[in-house]
PyMOL Python script that loads the backbone (N, CA, C, O; Angstrom):
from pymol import cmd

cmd.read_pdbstr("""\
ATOM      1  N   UNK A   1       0.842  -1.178   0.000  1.00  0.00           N
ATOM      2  CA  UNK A   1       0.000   0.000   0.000  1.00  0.00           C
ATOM      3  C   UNK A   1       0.892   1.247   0.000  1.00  0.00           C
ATOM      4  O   UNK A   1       1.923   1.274   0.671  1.00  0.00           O
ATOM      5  N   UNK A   2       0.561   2.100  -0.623  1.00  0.00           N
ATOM      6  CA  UNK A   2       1.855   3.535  -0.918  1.00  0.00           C
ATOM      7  C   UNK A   2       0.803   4.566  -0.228  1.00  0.00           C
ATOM      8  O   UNK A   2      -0.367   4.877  -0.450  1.00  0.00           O
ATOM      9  N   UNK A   3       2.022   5.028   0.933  1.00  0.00           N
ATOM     10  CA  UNK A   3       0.900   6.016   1.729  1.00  0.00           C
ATOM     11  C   UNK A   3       1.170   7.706   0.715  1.00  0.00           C
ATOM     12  O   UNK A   3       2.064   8.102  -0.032  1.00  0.00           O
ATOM     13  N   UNK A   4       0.256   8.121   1.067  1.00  0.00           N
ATOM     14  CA  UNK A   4       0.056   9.845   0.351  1.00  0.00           C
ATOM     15  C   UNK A   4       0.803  10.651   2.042  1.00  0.00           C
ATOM     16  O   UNK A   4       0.740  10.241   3.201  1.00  0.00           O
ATOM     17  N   UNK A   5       1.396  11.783   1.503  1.00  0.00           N
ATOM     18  CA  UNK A   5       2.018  12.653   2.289  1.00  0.00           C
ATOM     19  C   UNK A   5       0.956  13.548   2.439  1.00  0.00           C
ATOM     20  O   UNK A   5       0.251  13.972   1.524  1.00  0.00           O
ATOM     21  N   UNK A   6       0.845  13.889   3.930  1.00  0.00           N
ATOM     22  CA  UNK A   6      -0.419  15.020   4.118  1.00  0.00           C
ATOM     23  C   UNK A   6      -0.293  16.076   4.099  1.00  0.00           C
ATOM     24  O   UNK A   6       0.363  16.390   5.092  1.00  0.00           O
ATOM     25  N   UNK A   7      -0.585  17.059   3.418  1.00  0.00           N
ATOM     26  CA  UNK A   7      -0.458  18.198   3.388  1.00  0.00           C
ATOM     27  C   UNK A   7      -1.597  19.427   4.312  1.00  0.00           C
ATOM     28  O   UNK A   7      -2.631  19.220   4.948  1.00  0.00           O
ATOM     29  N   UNK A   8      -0.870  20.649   4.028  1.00  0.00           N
ATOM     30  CA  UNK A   8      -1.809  21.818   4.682  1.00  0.00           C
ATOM     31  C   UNK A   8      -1.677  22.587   4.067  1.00  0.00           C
ATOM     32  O   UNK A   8      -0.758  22.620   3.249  1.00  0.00           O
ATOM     33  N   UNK A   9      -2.628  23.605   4.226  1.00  0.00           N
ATOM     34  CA  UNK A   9      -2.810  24.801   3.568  1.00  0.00           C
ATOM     35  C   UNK A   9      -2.465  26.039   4.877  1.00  0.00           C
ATOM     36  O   UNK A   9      -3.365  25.989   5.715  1.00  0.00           O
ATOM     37  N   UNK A  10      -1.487  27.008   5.190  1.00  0.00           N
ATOM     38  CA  UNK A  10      -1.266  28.029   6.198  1.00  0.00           C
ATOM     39  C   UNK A  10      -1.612  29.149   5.415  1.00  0.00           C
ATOM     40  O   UNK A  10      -0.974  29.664   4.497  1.00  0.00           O
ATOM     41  N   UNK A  11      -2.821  29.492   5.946  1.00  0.00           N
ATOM     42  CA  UNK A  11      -3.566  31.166   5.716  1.00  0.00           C
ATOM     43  C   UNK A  11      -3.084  31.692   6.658  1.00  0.00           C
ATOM     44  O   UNK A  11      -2.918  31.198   7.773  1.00  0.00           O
ATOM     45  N   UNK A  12      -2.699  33.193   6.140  1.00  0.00           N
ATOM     46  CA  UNK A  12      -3.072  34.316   7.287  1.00  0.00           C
ATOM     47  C   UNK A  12      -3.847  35.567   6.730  1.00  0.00           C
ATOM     48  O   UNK A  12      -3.154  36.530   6.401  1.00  0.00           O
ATOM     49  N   UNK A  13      -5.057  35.643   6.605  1.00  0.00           N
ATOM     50  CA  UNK A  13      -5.844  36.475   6.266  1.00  0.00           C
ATOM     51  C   UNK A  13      -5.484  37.829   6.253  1.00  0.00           C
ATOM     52  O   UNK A  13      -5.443  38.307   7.387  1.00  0.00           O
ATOM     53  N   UNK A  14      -5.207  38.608   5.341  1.00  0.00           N
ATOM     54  CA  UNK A  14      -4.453  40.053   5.480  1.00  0.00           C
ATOM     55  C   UNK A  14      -3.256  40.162   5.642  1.00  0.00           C
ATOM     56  O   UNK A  14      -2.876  41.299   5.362  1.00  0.00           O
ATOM     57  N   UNK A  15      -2.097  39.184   6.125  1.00  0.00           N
ATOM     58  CA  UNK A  15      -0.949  39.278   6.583  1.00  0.00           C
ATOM     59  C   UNK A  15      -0.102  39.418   4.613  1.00  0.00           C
ATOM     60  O   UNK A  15       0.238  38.494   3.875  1.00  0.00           O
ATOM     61  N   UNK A  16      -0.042  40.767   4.398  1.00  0.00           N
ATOM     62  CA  UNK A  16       1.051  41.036   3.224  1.00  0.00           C
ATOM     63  C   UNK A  16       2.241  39.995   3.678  1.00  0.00           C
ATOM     64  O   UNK A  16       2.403  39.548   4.813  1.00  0.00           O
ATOM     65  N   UNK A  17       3.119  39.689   2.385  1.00  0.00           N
ATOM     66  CA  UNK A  17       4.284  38.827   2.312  1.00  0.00           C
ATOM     67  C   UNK A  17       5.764  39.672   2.906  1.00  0.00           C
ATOM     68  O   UNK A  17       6.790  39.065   3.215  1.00  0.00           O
ATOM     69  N   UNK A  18       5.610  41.109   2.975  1.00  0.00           N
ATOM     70  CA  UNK A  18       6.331  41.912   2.716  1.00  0.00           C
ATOM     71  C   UNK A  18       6.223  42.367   4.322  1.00  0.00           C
ATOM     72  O   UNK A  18       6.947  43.324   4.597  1.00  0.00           O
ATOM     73  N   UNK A  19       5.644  41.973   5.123  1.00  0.00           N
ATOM     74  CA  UNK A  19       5.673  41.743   6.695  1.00  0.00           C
ATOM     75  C   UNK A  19       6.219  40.668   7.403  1.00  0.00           C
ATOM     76  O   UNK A  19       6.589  40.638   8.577  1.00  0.00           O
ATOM     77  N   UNK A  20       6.226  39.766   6.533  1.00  0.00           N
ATOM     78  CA  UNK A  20       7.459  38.520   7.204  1.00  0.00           C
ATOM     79  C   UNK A  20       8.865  38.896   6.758  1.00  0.00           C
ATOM     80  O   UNK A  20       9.395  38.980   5.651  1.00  0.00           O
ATOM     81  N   UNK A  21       9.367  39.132   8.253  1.00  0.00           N
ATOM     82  CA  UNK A  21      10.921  38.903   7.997  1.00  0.00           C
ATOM     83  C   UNK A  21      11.130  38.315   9.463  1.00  0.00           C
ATOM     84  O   UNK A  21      10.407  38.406  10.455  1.00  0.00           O
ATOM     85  N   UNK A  22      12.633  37.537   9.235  1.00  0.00           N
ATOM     86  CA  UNK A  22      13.433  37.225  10.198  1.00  0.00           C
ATOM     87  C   UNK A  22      13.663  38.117  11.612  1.00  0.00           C
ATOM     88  O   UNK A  22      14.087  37.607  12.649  1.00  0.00           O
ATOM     89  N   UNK A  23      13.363  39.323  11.490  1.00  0.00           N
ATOM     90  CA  UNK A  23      13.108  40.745  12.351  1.00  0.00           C
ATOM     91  C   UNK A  23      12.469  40.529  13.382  1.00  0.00           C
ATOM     92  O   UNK A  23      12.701  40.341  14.576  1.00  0.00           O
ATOM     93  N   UNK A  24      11.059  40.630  12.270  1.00  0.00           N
ATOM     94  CA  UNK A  24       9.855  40.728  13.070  1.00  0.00           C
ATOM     95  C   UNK A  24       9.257  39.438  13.276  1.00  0.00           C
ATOM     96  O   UNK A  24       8.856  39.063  14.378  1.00  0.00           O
ATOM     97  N   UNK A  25       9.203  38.850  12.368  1.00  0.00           N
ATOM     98  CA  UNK A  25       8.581  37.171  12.600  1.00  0.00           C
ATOM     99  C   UNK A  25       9.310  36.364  12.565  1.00  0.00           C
ATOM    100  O   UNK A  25       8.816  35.516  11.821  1.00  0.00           O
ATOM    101  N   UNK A  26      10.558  35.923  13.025  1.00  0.00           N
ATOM    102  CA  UNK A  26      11.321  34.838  12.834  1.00  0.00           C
ATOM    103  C   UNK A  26      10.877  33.481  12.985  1.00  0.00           C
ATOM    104  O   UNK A  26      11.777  32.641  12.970  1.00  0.00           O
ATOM    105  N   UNK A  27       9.669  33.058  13.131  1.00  0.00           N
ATOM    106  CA  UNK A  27       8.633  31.593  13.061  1.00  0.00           C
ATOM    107  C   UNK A  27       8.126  32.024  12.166  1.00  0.00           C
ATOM    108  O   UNK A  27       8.335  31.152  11.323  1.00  0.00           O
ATOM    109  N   UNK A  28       7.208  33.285  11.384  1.00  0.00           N
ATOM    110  CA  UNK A  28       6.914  32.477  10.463  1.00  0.00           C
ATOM    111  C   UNK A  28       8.209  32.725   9.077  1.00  0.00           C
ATOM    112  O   UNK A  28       8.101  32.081   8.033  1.00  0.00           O
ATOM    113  N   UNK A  29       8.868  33.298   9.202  1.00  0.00           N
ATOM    114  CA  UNK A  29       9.933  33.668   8.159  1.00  0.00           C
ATOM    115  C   UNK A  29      10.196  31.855   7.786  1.00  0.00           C
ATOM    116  O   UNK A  29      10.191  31.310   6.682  1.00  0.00           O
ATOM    117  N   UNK A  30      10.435  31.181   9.298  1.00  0.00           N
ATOM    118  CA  UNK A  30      11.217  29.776   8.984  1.00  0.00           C
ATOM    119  C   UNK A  30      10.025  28.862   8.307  1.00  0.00           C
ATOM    120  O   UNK A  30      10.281  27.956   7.513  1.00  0.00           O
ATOM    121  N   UNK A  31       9.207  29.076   8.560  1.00  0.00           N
ATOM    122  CA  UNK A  31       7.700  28.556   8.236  1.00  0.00           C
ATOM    123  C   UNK A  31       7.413  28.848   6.540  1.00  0.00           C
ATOM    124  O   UNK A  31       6.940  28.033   5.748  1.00  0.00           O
ATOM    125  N   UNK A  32       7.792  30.077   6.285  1.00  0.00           N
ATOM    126  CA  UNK A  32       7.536  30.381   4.661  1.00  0.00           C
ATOM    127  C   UNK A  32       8.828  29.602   4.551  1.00  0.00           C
ATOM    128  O   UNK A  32       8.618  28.638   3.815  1.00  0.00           O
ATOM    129  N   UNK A  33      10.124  29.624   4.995  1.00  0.00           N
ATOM    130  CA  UNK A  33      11.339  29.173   3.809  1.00  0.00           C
ATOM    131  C   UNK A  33      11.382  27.702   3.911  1.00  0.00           C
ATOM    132  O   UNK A  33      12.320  27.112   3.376  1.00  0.00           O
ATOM    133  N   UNK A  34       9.806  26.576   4.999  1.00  0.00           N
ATOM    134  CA  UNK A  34      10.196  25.557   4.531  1.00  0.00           C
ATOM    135  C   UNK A  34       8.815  24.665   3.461  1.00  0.00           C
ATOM    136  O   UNK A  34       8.542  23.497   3.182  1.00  0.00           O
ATOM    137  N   UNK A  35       8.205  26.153   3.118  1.00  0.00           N
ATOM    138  CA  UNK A  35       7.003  25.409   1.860  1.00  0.00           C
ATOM    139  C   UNK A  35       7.343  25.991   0.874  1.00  0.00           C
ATOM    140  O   UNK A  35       8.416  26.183   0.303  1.00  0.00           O
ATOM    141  N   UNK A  36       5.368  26.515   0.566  1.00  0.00           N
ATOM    142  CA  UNK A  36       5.923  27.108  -0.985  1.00  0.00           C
ATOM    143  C   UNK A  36       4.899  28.901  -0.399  1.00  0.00           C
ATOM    144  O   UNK A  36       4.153  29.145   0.549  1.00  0.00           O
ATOM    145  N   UNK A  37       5.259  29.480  -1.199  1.00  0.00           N
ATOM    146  CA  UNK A  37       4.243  30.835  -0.507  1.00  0.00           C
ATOM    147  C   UNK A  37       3.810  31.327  -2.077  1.00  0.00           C
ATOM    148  O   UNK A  37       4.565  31.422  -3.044  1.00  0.00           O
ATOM    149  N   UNK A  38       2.714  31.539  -2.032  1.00  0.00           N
ATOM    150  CA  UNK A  38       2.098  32.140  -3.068  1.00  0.00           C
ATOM    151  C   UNK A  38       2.558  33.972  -3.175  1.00  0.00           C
ATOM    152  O   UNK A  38       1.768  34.837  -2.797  1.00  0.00           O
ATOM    153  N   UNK A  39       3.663  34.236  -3.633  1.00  0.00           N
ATOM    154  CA  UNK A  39       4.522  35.568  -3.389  1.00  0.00           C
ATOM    155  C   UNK A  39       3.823  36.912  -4.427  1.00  0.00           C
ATOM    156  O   UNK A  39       4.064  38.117  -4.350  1.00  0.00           O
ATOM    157  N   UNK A  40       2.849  36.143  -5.427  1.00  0.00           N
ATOM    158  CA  UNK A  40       2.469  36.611  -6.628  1.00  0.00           C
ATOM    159  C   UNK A  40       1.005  36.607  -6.705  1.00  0.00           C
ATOM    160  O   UNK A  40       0.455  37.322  -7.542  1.00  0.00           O
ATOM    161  N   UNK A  41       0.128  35.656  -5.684  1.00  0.00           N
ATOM    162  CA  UNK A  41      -1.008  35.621  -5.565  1.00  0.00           C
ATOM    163  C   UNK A  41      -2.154  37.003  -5.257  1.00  0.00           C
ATOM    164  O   UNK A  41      -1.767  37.750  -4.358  1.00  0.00           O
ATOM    165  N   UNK A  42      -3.205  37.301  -5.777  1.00  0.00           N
ATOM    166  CA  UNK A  42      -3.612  38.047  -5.777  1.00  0.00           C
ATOM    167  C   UNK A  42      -5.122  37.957  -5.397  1.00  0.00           C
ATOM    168  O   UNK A  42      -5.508  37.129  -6.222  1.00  0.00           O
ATOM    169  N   UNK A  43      -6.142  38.278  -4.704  1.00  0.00           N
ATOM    170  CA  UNK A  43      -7.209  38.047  -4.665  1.00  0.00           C
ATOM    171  C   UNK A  43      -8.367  38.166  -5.683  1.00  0.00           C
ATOM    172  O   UNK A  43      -8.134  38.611  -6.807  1.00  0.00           O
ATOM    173  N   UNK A  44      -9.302  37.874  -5.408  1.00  0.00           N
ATOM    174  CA  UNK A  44     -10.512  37.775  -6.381  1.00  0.00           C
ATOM    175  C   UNK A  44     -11.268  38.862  -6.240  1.00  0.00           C
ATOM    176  O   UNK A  44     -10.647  39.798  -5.735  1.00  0.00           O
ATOM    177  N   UNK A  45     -12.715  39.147  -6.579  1.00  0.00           N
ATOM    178  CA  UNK A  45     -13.698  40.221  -5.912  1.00  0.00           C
ATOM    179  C   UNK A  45     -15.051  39.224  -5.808  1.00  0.00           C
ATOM    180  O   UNK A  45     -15.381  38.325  -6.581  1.00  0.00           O
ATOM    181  N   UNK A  46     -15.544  39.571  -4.904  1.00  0.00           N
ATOM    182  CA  UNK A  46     -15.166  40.762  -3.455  1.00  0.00           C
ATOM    183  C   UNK A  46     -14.113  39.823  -3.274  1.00  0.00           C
ATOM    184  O   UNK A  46     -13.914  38.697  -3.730  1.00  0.00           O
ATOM    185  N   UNK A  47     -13.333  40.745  -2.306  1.00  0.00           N
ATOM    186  CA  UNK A  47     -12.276  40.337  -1.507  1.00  0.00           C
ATOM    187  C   UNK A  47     -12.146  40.053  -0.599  1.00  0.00           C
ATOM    188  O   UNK A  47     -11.142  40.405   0.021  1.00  0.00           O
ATOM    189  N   UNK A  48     -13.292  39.108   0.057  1.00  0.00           N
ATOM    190  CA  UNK A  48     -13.653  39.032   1.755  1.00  0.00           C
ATOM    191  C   UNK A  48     -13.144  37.029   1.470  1.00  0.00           C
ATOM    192  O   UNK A  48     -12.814  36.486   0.415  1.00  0.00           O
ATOM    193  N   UNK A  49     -13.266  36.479   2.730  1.00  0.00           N
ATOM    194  CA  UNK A  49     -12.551  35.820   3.300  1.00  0.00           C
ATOM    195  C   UNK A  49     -13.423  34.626   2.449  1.00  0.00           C
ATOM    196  O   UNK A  49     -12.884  33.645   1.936  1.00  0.00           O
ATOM    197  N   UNK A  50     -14.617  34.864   2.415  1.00  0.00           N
ATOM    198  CA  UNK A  50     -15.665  33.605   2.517  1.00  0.00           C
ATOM    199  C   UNK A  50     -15.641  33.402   1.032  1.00  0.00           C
ATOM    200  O   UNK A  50     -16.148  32.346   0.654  1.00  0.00           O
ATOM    201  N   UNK A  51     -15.075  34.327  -0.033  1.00  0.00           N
ATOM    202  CA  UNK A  51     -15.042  34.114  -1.408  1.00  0.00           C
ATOM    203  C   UNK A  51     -13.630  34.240  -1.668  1.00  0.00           C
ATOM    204  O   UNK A  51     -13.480  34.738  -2.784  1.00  0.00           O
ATOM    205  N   UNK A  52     -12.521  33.991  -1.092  1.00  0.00           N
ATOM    206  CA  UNK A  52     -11.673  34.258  -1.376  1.00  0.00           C
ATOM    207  C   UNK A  52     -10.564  33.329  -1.804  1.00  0.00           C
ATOM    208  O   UNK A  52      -9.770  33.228  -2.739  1.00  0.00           O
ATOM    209  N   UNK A  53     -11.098  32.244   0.107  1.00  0.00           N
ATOM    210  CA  UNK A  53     -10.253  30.931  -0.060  1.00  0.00           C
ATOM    211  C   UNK A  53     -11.028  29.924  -0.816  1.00  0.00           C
ATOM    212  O   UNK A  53     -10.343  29.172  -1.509  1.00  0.00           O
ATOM    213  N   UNK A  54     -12.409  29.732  -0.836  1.00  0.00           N
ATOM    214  CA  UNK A  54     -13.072  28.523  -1.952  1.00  0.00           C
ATOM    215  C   UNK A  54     -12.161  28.985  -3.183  1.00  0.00           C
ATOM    216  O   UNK A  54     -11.721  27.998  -3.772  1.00  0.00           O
ATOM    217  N   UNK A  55     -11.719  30.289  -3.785  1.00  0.00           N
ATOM    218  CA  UNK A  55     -10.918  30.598  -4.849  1.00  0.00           C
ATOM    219  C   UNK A  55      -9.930  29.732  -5.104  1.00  0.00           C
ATOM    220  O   UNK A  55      -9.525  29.106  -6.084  1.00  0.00           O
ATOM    221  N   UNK A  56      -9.526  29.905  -3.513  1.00  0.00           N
ATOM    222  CA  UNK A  56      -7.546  29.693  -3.601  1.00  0.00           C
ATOM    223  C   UNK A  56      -7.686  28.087  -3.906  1.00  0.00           C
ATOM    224  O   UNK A  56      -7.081  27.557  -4.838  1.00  0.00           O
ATOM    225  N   UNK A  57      -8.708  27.247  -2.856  1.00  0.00           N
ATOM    226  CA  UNK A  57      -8.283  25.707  -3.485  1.00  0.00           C
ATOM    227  C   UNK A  57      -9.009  25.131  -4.500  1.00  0.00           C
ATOM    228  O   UNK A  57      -8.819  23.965  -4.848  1.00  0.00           O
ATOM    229  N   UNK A  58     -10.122  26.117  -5.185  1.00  0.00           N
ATOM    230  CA  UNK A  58     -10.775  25.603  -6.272  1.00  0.00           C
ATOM    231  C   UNK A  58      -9.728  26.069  -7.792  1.00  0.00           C
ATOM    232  O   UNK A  58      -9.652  25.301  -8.751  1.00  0.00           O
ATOM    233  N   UNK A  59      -9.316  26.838  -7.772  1.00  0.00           N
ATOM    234  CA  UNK A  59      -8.763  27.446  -8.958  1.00  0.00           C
ATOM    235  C   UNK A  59      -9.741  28.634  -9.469  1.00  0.00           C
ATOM    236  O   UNK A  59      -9.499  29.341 -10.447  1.00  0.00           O
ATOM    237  N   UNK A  60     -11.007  28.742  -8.556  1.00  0.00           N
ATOM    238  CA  UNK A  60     -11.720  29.202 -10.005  1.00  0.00           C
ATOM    239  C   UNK A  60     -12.523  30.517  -9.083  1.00  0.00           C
ATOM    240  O   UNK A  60     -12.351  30.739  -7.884  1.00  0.00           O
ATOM    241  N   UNK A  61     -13.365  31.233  -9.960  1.00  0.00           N
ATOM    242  CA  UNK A  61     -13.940  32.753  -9.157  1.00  0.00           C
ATOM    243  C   UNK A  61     -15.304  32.068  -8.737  1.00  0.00           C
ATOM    244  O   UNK A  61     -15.652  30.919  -9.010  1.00  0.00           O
ATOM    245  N   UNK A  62     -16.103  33.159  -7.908  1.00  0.00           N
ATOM    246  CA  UNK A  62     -17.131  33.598  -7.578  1.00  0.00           C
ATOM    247  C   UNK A  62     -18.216  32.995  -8.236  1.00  0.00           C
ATOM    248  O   UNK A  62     -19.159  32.447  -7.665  1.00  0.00           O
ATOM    249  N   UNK A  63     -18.004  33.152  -9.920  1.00  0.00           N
ATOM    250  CA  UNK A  63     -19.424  32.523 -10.136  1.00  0.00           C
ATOM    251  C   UNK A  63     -19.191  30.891 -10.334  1.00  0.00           C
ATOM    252  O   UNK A  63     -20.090  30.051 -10.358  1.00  0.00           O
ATOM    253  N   UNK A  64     -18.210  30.722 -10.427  1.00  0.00           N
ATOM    254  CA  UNK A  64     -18.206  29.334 -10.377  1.00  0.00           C
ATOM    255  C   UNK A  64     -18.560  28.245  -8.795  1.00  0.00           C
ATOM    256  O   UNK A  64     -19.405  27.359  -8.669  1.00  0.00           O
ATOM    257  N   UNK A  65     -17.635  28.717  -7.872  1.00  0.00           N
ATOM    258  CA  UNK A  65     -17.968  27.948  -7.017  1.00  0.00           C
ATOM    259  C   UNK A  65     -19.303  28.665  -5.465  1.00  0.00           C
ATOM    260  O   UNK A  65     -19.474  28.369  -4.282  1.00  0.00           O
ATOM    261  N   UNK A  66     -19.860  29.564  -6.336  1.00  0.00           N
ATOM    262  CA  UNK A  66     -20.784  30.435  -5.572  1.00  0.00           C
ATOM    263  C   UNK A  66     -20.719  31.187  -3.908  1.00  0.00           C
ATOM    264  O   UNK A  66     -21.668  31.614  -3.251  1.00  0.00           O
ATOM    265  N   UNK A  67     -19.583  31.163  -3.627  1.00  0.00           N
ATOM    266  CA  UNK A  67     -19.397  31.852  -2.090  1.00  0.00           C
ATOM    267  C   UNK A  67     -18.958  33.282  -2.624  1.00  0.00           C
ATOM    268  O   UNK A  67     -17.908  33.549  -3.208  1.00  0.00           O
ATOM    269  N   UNK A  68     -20.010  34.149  -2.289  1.00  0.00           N
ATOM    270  CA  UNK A  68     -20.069  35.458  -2.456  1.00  0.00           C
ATOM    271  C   UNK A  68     -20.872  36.033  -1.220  1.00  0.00           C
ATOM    272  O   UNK A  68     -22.026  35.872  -0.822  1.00  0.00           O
ATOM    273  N   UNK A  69     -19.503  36.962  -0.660  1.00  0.00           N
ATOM    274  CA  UNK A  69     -19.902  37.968   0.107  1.00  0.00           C
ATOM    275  C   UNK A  69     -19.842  37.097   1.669  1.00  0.00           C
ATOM    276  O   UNK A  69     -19.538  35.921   1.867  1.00  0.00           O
ATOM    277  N   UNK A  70     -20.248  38.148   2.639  1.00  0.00           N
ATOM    278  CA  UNK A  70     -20.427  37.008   3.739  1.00  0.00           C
ATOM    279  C   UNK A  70     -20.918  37.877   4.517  1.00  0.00           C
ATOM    280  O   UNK A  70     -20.310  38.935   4.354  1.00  0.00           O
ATOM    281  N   UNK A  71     -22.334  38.029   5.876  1.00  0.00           N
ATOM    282  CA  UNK A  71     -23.112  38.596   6.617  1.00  0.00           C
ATOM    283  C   UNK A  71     -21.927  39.033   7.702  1.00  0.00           C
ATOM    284  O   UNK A  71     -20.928  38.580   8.260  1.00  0.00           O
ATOM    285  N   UNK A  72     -23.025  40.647   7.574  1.00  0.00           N
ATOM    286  CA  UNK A  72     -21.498  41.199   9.312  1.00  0.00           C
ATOM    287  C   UNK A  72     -23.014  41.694  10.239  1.00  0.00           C
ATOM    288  O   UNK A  72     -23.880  42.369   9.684  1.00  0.00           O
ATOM    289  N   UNK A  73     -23.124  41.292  11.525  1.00  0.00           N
ATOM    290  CA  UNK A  73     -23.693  41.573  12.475  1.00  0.00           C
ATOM    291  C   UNK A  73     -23.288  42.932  12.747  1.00  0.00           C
ATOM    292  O   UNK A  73     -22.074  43.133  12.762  1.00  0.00           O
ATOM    293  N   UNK A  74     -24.304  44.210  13.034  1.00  0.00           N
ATOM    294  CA  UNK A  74     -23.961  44.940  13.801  1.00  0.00           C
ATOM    295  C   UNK A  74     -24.855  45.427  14.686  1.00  0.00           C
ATOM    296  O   UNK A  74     -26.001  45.742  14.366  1.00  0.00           O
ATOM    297  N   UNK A  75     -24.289  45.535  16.077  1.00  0.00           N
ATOM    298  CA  UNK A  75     -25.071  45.863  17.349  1.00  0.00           C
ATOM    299  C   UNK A  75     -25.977  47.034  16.678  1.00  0.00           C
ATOM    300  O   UNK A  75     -25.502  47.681  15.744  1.00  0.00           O
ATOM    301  N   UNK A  76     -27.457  47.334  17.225  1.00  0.00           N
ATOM    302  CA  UNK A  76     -28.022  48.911  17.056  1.00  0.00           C
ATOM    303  C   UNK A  76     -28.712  48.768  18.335  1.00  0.00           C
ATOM    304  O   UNK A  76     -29.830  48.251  18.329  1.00  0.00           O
ATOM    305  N   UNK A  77     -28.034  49.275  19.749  1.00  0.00           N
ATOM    306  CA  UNK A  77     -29.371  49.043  20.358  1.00  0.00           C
ATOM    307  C   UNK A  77     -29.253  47.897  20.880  1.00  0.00           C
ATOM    308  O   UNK A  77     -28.106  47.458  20.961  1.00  0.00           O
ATOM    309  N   UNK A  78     -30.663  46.851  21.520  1.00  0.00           N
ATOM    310  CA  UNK A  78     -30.618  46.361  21.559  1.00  0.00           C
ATOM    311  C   UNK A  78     -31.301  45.082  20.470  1.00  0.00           C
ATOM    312  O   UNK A  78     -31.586  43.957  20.882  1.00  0.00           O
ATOM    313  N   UNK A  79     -31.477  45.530  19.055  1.00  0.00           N
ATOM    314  CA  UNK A  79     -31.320  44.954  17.647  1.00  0.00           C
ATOM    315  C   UNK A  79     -30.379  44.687  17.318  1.00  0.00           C
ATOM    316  O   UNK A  79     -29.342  44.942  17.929  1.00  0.00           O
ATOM    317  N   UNK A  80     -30.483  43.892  15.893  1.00  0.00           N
ATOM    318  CA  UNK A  80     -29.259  43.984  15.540  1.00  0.00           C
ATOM    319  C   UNK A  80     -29.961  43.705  14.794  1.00  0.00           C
ATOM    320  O   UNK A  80     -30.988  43.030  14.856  1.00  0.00           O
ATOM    321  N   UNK A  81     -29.139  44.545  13.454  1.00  0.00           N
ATOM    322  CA  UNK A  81     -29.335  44.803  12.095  1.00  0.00           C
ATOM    323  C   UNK A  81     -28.257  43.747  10.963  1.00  0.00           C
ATOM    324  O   UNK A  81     -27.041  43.930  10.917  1.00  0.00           O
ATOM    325  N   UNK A  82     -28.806  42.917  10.312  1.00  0.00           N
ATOM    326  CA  UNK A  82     -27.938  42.477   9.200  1.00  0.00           C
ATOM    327  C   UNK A  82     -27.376  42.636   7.911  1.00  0.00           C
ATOM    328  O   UNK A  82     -28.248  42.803   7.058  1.00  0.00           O
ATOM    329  N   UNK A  83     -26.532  42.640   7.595  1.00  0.00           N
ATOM    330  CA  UNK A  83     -25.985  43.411   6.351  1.00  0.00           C
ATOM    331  C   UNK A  83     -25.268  42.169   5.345  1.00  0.00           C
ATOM    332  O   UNK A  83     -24.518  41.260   5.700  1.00  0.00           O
ATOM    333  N   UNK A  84     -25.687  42.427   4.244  1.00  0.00           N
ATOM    334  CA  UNK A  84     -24.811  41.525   3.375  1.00  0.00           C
ATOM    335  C   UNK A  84     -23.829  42.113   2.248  1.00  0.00           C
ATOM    336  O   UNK A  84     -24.176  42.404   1.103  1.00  0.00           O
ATOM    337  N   UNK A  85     -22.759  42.211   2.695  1.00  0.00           N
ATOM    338  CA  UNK A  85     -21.720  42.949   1.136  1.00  0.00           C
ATOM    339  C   UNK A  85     -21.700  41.690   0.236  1.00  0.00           C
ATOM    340  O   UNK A  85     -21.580  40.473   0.377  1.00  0.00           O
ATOM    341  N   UNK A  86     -21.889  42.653  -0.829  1.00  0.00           N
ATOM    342  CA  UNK A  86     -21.453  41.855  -2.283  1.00  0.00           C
ATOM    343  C   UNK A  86     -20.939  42.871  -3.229  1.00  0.00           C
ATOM    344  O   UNK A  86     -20.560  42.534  -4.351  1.00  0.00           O
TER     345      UNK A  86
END
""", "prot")
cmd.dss("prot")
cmd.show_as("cartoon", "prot")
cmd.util.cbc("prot")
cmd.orient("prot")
């Protein structure tokens, strides 16, 4: 039986590439120099979290794998009002 090597995917949501250094982050500096880092990657639109990564491991946009936008709670009171960006 031939086992498969497991892999991961390490997000950091917002964290620019150009903020890791040996300086300031010396874990994750060692952490990027022992995978691969997407140095060139660029986001989709919208640019929120919930349409962003179905992107990253599908290959493909918005209308394809349908996660668009994502609900933000905000206090009014003692309501709360819901909002959906798209």
């Amino acid at each position: 039986m031939r086992h498969q090597r497991a892999r991961s995917i390490v997000s950091f949501d917002g964290l620019r590439p150009d903020l890791i250094s040996p300086e300031l982050t010396p874990n994750l500096c060692r952490l990027q120099s022992l995978g691969i880092t997407l140095s060139k990657h660029r986001t989709i639109y919208p640019s929120e979290t919930r349409s962003a990564f179905p992107s990253l491991v599908t290959g493909t946009t918005t209308s394809s794998h349908g996660m668009v936008g994502q609900p933000i709670c905000r206090p009014l009171g003692y309501a709360a009002a819901f909002y959906r960006h798209f």
